[in-house]
C-alpha positions as CSV (number, residue, x, y, z in Angstrom):
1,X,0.0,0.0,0.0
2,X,1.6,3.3,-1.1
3,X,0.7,6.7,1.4
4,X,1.6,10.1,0.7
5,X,5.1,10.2,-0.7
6,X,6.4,13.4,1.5
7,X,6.7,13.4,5.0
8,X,5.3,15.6,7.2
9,X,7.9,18.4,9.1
10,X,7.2,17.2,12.5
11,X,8.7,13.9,11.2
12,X,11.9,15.2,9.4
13,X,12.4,17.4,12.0
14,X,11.7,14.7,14.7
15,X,10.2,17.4,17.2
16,X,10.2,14.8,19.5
17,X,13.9,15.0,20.2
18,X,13.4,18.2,22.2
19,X,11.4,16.4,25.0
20,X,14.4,13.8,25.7
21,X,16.3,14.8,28.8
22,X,20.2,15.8,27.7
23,X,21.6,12.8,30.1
24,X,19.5,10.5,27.4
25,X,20.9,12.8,24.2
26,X,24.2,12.2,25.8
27,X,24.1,8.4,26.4
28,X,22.3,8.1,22.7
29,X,25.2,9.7,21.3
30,X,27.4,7.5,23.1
31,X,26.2,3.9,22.5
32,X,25.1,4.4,18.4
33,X,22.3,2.8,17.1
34,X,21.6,-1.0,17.7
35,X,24.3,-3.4,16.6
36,X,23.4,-5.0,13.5
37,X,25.8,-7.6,13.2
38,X,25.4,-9.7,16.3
39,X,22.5,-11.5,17.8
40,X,20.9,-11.7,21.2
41,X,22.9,-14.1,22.7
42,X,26.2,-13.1,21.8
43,X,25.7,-9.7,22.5
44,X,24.2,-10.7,26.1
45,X,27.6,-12.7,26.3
46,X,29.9,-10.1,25.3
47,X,28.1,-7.4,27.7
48,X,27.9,-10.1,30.9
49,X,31.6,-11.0,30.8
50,X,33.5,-8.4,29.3
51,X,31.5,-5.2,29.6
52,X,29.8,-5.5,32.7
53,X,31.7,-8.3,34.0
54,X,29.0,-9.5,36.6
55,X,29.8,-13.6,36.0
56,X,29.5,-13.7,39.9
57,X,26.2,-11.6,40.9
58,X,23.2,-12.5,41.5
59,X,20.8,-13.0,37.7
60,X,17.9,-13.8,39.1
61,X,15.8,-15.2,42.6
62,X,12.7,-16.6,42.2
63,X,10.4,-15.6,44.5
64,X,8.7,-18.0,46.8
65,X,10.6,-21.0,45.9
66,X,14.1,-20.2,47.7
67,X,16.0,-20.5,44.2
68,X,18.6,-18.0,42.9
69,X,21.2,-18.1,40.1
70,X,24.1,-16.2,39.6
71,X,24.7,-15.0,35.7
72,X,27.4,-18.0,35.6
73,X,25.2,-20.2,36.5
74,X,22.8,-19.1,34.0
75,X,24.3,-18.8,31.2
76,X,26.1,-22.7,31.9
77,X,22.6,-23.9,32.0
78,X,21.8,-22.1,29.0
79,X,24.5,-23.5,26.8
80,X,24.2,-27.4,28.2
81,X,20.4,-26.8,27.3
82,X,21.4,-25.5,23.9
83,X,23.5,-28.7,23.5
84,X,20.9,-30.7,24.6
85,X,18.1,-29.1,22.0
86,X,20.7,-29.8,19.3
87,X,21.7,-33.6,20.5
88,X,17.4,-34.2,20.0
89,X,18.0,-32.8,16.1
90,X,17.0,-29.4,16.7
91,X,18.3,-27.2,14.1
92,X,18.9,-23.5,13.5
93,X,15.3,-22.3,12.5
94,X,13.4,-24.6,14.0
95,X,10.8,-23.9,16.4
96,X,11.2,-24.4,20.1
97,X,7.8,-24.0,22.5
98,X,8.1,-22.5,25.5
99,X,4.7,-23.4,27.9
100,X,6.4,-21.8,30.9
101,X,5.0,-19.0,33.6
102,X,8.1,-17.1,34.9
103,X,11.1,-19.2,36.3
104,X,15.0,-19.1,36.0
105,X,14.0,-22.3,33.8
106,X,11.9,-19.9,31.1
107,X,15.2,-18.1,30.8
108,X,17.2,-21.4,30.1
109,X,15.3,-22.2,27.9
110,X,14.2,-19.6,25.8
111,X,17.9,-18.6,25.2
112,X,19.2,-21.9,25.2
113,X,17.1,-22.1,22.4
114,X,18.0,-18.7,20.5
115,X,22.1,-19.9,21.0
116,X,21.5,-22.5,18.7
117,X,19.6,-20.6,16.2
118,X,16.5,-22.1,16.8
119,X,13.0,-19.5,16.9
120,X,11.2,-19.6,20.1
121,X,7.9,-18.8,20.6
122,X,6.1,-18.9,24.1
123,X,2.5,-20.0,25.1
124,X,0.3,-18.9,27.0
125,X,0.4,-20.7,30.5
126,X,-3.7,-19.7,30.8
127,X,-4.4,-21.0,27.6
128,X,-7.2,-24.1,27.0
129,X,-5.9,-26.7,25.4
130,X,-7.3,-26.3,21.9
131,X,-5.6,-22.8,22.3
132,X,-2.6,-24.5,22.9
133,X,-2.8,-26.7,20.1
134,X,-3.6,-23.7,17.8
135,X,-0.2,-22.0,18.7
136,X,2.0,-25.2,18.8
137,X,0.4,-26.5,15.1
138,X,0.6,-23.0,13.4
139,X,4.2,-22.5,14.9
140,X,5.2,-25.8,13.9
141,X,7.2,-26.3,16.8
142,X,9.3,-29.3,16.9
143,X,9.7,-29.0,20.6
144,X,7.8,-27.7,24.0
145,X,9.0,-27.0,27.6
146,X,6.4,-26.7,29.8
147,X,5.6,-27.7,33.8
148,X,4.4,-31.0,35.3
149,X,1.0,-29.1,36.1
150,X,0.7,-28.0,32.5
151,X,2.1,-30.7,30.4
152,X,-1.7,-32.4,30.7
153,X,-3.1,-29.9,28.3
154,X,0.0,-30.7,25.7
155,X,-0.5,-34.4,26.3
156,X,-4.6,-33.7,25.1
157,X,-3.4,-32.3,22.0
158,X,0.1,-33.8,21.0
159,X,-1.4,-35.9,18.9
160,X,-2.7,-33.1,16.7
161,X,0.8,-31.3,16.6
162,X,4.0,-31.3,15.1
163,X,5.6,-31.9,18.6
164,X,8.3,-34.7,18.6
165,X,9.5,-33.9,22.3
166,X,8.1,-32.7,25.2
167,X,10.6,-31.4,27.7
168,X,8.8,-31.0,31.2
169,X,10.1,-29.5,34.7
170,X,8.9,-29.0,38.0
171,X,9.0,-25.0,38.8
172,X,10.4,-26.0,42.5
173,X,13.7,-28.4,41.0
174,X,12.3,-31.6,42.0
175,X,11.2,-34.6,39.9
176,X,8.1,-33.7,37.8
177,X,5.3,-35.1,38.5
178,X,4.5,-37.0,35.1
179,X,5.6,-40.4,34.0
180,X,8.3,-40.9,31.3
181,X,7.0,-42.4,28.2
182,X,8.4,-42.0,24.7
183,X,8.7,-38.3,23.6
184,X,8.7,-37.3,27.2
185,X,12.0,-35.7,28.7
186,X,12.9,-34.2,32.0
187,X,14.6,-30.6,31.7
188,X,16.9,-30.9,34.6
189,X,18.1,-34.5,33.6
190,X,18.8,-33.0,30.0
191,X,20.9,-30.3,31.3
192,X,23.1,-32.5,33.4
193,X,24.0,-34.8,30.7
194,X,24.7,-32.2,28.0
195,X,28.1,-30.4,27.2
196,X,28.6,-26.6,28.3
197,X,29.4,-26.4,24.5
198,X,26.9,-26.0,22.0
199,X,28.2,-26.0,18.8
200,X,28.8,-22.7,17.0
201,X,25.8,-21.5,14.8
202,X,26.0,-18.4,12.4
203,X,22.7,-15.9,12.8
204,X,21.9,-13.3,10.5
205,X,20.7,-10.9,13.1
206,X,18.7,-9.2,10.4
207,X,17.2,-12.2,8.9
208,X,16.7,-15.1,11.3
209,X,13.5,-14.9,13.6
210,X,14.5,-15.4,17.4
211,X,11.0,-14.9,18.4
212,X,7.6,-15.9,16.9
213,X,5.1,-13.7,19.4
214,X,1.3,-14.3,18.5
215,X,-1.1,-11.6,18.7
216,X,-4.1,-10.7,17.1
217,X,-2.7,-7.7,15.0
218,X,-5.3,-5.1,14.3
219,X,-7.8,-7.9,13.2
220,X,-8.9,-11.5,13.3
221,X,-7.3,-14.7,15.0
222,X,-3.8,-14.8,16.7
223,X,-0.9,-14.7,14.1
224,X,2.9,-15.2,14.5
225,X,4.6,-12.0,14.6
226,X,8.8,-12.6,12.8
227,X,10.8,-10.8,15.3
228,X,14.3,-11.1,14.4
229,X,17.4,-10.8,16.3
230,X,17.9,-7.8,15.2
231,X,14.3,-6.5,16.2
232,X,14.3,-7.6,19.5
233,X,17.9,-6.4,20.3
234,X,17.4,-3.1,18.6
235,X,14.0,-2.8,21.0
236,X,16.6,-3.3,24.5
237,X,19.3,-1.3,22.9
238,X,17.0,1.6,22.5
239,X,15.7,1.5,25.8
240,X,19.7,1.0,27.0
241,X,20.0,5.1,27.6
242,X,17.2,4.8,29.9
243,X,18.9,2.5,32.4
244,X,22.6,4.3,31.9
245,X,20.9,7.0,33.2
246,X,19.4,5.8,36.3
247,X,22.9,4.1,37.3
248,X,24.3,7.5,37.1
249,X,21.8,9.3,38.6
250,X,21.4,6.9,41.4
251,X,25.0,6.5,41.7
252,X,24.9,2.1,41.5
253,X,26.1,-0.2,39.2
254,X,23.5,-2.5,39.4
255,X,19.6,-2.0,39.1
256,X,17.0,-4.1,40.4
257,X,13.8,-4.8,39.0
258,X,10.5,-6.9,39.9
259,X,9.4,-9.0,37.0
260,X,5.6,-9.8,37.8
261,X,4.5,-9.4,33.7
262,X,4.6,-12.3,32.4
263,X,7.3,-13.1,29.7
264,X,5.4,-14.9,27.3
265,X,4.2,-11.8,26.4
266,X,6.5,-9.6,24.5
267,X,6.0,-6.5,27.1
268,X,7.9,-8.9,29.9
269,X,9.8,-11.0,27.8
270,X,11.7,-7.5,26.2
271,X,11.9,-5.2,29.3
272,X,12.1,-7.7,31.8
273,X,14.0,-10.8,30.7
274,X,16.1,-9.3,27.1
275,X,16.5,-5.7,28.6
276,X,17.4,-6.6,32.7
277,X,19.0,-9.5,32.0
278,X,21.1,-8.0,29.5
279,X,22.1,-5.1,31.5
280,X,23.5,-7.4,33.9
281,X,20.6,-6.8,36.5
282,X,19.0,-8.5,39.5
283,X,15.5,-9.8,38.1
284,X,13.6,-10.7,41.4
285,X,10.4,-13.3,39.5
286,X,7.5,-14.2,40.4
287,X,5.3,-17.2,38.3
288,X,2.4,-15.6,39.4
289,X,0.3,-12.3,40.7
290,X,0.5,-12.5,44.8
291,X,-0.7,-8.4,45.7
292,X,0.2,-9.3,49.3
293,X,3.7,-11.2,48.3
294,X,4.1,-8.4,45.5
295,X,4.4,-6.1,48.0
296,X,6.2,-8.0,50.5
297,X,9.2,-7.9,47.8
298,X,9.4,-4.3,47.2
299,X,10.3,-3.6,50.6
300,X,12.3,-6.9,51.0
301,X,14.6,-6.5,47.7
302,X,13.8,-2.7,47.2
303,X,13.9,-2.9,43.3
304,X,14.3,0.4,41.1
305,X,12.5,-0.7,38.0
306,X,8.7,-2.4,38.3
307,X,6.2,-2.5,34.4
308,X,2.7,-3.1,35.3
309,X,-0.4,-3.4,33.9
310,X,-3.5,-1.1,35.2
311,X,-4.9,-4.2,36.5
312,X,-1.8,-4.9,39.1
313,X,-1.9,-1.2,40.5
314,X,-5.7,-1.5,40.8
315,X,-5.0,-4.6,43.2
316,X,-2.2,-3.6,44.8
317,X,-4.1,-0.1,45.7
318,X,-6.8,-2.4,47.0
319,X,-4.2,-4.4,49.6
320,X,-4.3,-3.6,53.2
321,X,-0.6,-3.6,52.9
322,X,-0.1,-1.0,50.7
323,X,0.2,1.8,53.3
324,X,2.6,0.1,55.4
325,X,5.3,-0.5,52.3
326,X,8.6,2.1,51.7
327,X,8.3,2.5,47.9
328,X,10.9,5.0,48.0
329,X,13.8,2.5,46.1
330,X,10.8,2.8,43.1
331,X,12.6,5.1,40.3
332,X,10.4,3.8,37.6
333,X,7.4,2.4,37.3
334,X,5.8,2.4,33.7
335,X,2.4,0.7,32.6
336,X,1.5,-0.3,29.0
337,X,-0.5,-3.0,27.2
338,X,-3.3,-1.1,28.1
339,X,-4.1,2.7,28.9
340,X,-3.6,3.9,32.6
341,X,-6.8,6.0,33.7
342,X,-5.2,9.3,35.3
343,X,-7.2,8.9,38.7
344,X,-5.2,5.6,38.9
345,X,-2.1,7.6,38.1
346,X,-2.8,9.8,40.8
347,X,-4.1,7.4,43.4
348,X,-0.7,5.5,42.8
349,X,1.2,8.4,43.3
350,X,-0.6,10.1,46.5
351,X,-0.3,6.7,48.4
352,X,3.4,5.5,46.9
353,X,4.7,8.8,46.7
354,X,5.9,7.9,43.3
355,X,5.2,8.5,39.9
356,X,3.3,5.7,37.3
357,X,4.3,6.8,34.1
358,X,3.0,5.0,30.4
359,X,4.5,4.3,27.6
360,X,3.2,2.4,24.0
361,X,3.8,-0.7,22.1
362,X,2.5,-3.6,20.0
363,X,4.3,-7.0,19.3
364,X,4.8,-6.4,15.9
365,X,7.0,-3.5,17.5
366,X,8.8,-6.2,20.0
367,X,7.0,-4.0,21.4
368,X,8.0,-0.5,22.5
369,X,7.6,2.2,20.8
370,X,7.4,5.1,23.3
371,X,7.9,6.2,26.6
372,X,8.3,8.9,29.0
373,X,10.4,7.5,32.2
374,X,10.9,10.8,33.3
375,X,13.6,12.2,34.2
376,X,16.0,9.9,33.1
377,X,14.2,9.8,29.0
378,X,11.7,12.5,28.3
379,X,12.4,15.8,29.9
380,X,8.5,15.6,31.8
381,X,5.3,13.7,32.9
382,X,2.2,14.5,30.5
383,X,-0.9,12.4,32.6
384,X,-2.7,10.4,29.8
385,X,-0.2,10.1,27.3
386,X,2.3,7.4,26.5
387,X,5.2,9.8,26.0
388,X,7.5,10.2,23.3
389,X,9.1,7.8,20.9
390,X,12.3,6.1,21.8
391,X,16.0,6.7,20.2
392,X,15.6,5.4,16.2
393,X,11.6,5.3,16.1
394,X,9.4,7.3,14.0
395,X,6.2,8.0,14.7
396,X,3.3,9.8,12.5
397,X,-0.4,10.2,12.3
398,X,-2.2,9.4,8.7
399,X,-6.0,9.2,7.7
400,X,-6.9,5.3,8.0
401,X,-8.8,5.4,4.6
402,X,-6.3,6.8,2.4
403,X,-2.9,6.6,4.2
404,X,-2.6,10.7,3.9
405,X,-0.4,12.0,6.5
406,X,-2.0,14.6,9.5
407,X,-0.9,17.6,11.0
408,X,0.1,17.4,15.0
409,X,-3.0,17.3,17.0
410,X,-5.3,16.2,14.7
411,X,-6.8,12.5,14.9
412,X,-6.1,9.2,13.2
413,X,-4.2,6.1,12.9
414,X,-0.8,6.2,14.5
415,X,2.1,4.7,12.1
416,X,5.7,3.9,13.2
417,X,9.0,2.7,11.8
418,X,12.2,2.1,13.7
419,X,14.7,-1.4,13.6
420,X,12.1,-2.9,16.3
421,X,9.1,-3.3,14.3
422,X,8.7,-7.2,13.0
423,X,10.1,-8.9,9.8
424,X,6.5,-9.3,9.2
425,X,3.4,-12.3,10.2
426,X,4.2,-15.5,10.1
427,X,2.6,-17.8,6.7
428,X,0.2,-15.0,6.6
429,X,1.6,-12.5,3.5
430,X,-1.3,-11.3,2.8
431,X,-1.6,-10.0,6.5
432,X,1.7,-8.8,6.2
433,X,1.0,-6.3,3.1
434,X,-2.1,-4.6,4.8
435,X,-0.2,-3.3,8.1
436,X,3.1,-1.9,6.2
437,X,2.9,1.0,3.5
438,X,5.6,3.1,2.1
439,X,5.8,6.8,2.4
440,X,9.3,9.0,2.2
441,X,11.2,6.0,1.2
442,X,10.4,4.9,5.4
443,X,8.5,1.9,5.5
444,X,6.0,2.6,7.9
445,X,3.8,0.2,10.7
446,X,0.5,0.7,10.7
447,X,-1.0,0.2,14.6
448,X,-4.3,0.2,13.9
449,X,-4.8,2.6,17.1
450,X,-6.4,6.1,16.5
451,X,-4.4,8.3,18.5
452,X,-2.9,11.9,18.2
453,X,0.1,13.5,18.7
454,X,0.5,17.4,20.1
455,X,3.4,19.9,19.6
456,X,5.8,18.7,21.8
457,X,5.6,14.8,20.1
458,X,3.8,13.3,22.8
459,X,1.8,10.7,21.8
460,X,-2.0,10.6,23.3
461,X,-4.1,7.0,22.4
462,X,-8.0,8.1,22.0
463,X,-8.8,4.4,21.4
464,X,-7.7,1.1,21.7
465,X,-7.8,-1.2,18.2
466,X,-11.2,-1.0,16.9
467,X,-12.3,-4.6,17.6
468,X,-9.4,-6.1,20.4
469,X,-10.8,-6.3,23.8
470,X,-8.5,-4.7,26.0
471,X,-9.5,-7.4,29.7
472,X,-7.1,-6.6,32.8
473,X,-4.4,-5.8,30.1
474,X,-4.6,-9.0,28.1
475,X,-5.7,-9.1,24.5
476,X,-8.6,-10.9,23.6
477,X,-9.9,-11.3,19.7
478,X,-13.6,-11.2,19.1
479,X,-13.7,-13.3,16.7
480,X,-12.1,-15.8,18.4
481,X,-14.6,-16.3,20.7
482,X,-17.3,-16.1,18.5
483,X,-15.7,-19.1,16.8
484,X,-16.0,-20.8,20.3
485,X,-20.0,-19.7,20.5
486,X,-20.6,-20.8,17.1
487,X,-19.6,-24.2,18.1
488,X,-22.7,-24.4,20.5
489,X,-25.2,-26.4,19.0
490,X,-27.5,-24.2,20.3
491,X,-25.8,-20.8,18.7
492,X,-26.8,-19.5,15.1
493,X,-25.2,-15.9,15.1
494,X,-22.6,-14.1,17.7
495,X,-20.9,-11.0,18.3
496,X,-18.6,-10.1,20.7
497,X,-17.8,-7.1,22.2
498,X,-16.0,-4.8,25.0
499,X,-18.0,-2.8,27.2
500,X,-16.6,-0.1,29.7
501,X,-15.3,-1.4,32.9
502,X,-13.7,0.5,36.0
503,X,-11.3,-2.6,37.4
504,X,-11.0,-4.6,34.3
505,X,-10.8,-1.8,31.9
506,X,-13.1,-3.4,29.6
507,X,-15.6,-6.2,29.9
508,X,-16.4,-9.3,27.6
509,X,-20.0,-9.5,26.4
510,X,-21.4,-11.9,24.2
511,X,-24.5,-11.4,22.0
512,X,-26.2,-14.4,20.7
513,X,-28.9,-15.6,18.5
514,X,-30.3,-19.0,19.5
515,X,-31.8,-21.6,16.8
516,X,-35.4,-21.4,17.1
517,X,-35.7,-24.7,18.8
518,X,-33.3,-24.1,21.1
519,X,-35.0,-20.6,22.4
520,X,-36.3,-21.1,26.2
521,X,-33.7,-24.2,26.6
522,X,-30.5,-22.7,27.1
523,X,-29.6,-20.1,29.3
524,X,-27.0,-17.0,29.4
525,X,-24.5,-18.7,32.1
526,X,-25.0,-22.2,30.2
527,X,-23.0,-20.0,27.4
528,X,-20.9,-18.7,29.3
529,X,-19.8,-22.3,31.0
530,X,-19.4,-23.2,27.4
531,X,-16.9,-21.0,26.4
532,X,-14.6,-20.5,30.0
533,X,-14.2,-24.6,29.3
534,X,-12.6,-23.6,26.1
535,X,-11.1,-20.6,25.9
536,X,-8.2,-19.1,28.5
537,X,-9.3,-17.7,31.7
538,X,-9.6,-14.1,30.4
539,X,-11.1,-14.9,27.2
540,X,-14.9,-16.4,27.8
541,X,-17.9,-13.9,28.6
542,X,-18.5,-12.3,31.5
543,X,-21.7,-11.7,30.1
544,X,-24.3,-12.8,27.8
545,X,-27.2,-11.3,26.0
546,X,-30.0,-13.0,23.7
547,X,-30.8,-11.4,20.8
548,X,-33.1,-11.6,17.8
549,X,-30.7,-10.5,15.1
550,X,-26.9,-9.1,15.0
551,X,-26.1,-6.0,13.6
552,X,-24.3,-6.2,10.2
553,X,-23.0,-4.2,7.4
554,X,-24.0,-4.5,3.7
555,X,-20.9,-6.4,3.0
556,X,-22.0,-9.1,6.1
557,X,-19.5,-8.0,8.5
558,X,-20.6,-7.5,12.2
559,X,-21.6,-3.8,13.1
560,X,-19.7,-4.1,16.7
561,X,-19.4,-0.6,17.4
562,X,-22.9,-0.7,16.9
563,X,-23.8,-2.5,19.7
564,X,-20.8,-1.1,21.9
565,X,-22.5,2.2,21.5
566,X,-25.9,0.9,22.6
567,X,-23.8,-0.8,26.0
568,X,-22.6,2.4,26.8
569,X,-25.8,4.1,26.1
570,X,-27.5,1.9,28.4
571,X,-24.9,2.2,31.1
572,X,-25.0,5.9,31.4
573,X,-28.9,5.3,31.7
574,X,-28.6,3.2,34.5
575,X,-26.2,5.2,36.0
576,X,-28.5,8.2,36.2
């Protein structure tokens, strides 16, 4: 798709630029743009040992399970796991599952994986198994990790898979709980017996995927985003300034940060496990969301960095504890994925004493694309926006319908380019050629958010993707679930929506047409059970409606902003 050919001044004169602090301008200058000739393990190797030179410190302590590792012993594990993966046949492109929640043992393996070449893509630990089988068959992965408590939903669907091993672990170090039978291997047992040696594999940063992260894009079922080496690299390198500046400003050579997101999404898996673990810091994890034990931490390990969600500040504002907590060792604390209302903002900051600042993303960006963390990136705090693009992006505004470019504060789709944003969707071309276009010999992302940007090149989001359901932060695809209801034998037309929602952001609600026989028989939470047996925990319907007829275009497709509008119209009634 070809946009307007000139770009507009506040791109060529990246306005932007004036908003980033001089400590950042001065550390940009300094490191260059992102390395193009070296990929993410290498570089992590050549920054731990002769850079940073923390071989003997502390990597990582999981949280509740009395397990640390030094970066030694990380990286060791890592290459006798590599080993291991290549000793089972796995080659350099092939696709390696991870089915993990957050562990030391995600790290091993994710990057044991990437030493070797091989393109990792990690599951969903909520997911159903028929979701699971969706992203393991459309991957094509040769290979899943996954727990002793999860490996019964890969066992329900192996069969249906590509899957010629299944490499399970117990998150505590002990035995796993499932029975060896062919195809089955135990993590720990496969690390022991390997060499620290992996053979040597050439990468072509810019070409070879490290990282096949599914999302929904701006439109239908989940699809394989192709980050590359390169893309995921260049995304940590560009936030690198960020984190030089902290050390100097808090006068440390080592920053500590709480990794609660999980890393199978790409928010975690970049900041958290590519971008702390690659600037040699302590990452304290936890596999799952504990309020109370959050909290606990922050004033046990008093980390500097912490990336929510809006959900996790909503419960953690809700704990009894949170008064009796010293939050003071908090220098940053950003939330994305979804936007932060500004009473949450300022709630978080009267009680904390500290700031919650936002910043912007997408997968197919790997993910970030802006920020503010103020003061060591943008110069100040603008409540509601998602701050300025980082060191190497571009970001512009352009009319959805033809592609033309906007002036600053007027509202559209918001397009970006930088060396973060993907190779492209995986087996899907098609897909691919409707999100890029070409304008000023930049080839541009499209986000499929309508957003604007004002004079000082902040970035503002008016609305989330016009058919994603933003749910406590996760994604969830409408049509997906309307696949789910149309499996009912009771369902003959669906439509999913969002609906506004104070704690969850937005809600999941289901209209349905029944088959005439059916009509009297089945009831809105028998729907409901329906779906939360076959979708992930934040997927299904929180709520469901019968109705006569859905809403459609000319052209068949679903009118949902139709009935989102009537929701909302009916909410303020009640309200009233």
């Amino acid at each position: 798709m070809k946009g307007s050919r000139g770009l507009p001044d506040y791109v060529i004169n990246r306005i932007w630029e004036q908003c980033w602090s001089e400590d950042a301008k001065r550390w940009i200058e300094k490191i260059g743009p992102p390395p193009e000739d070296v990929d993410i393990v290498a570089y992590w190797d050549r920054r731990i040992k002769e850079e940073l030179r923390v071989l003997d410190e502390v990597a990582m302590v999981f949280y509740g399970y009395n397990i640390q590792m030094t970066y030694r012993e990380f990286m060791e594990r890592r290459d006798r796991f590599a080993t291991a993966l290549h000793e089972l046949g796995i080659r350099k492109g092939d696709k390696v599952a991870v089915y993990l929640p957050n562990c030391p043992q995600f790290a091993i393996a994710a990057f044991g994986a990437l030493r070797i070449g091989a393109t990792i893509t990690c599951v969903n630990p909520l997911f159903a198994p028929r979701e699971v089988q969706f992203q393991l068959s459309d991957s094509e992965s040769r290979v899943v990790v996954t727990t002793d408590t999860l490996y019964p939903k890969v066992k329900a669907v192996k069969e249906d898979t590509p899957l010629e091993h299944v490499i399970v672990l117990n998150l505590g170090g002990e035995k796993p709980k499932v029975e060896k039978e062919p195809g089955v291997l135990y993590f720990d047992e496969m690390i022991e017996k390997a060499s620290p040696k992996p053979p040597k594999v050439e990468i072509d940063p810019k070409e070879d995927i490290a990282v096949l992260q599914y999302t929904g894009g701006t439109t239908g079922i989940p699809k394989g985003c192709m980050l590359t080496h390169y893309n995921v690299l260049s995304n940590a390198w560009q936030m690198r300034p960020i984190g030089e500046v902290m050390k100097e400003k808090l006068g440390i050579e080592r920053l500590k940060r709480l990794c609660v997101l999980p890393w199978y999404h790409i928010y975690g898996q970049t900041c958290d496990l590519v971008g702390g673990l690659g600037d040699g810091q302590l990452l304290v994890i936890f596999d799952r969301f504990d309020p109370g034990k959050v909290l606990d931490a922050i004033q046990q390990y008093k980390p500097h960095i912490f990336l929510v969600v809006t959900p996790i500040l909503l419960f953690l504002l809700q704990h009894p504890k949170i008064r009796e907590v010293d939050f003071s060792s908090l220098k940053l604390v950003n939330a994305g994925a979804a936007p932060l209302p500004v009473e949450i903002a300022k709630q978080w900051k009267e009680i904390t004493g500290v700031e919650v600042q936002e910043g912007y993303g997408l997968s197919e960006a790997s993910p970030v694309t802006h920020t503010t963390a103020s003061p060591f990136f943008a110069t100040k705090i603008k409540l509601g926006s998602a701050g300025v693009p980082l060191p190497w992006t571009l970001e512009a505004i352009v009319d959805p319908e033809t592609l033309e470019f906007l002036p600053l504060g007027e509202t559209g789709e918001l397009v970006v380019a930088g060396p973060q944003v993907m190779k492209g969707y995986w087996k899907r071309p098609d897909e691919t050629e409707k999100v890029f276009f070409e304008a000023g010999g930049i080839k541009w992302l499209r986000t499929g958010d309508v957003a604007k940007i004002d004079e000082e090149g902040f970035v503002w989001i008016v609305d989330r993707v016009k058919e994603i359901i933003k749910y406590k932060g996760h994604s969830v695809y409408p049509r997906e679930v309307e696949e789910v209801l149309y499996e009912h034998p009771a369902v003959i037309d669906a439509a999913v929506v969002g609906v506004p929602d104070p704690v969850a952001g937005e809600n999941i609600k289901a209209f349905v047409v029944l088959k005439p026989e059916y009509r009297g028989k089945v009831t809105e939470q028998e729907i409901i059970e329906w779906c939360k047996e076959r979708l992930a925990a934040y997927k299904y319907p929180r709520m469901v409606e019968f109705v006569t007829s859905i809403p459609r275009s000319a052209a068949g497709k679903v009118l949902r902003r139709v009935l989102r509008q009537k929701e909302i119209e009916k909410m303020k009634k009640e309200q009233k």
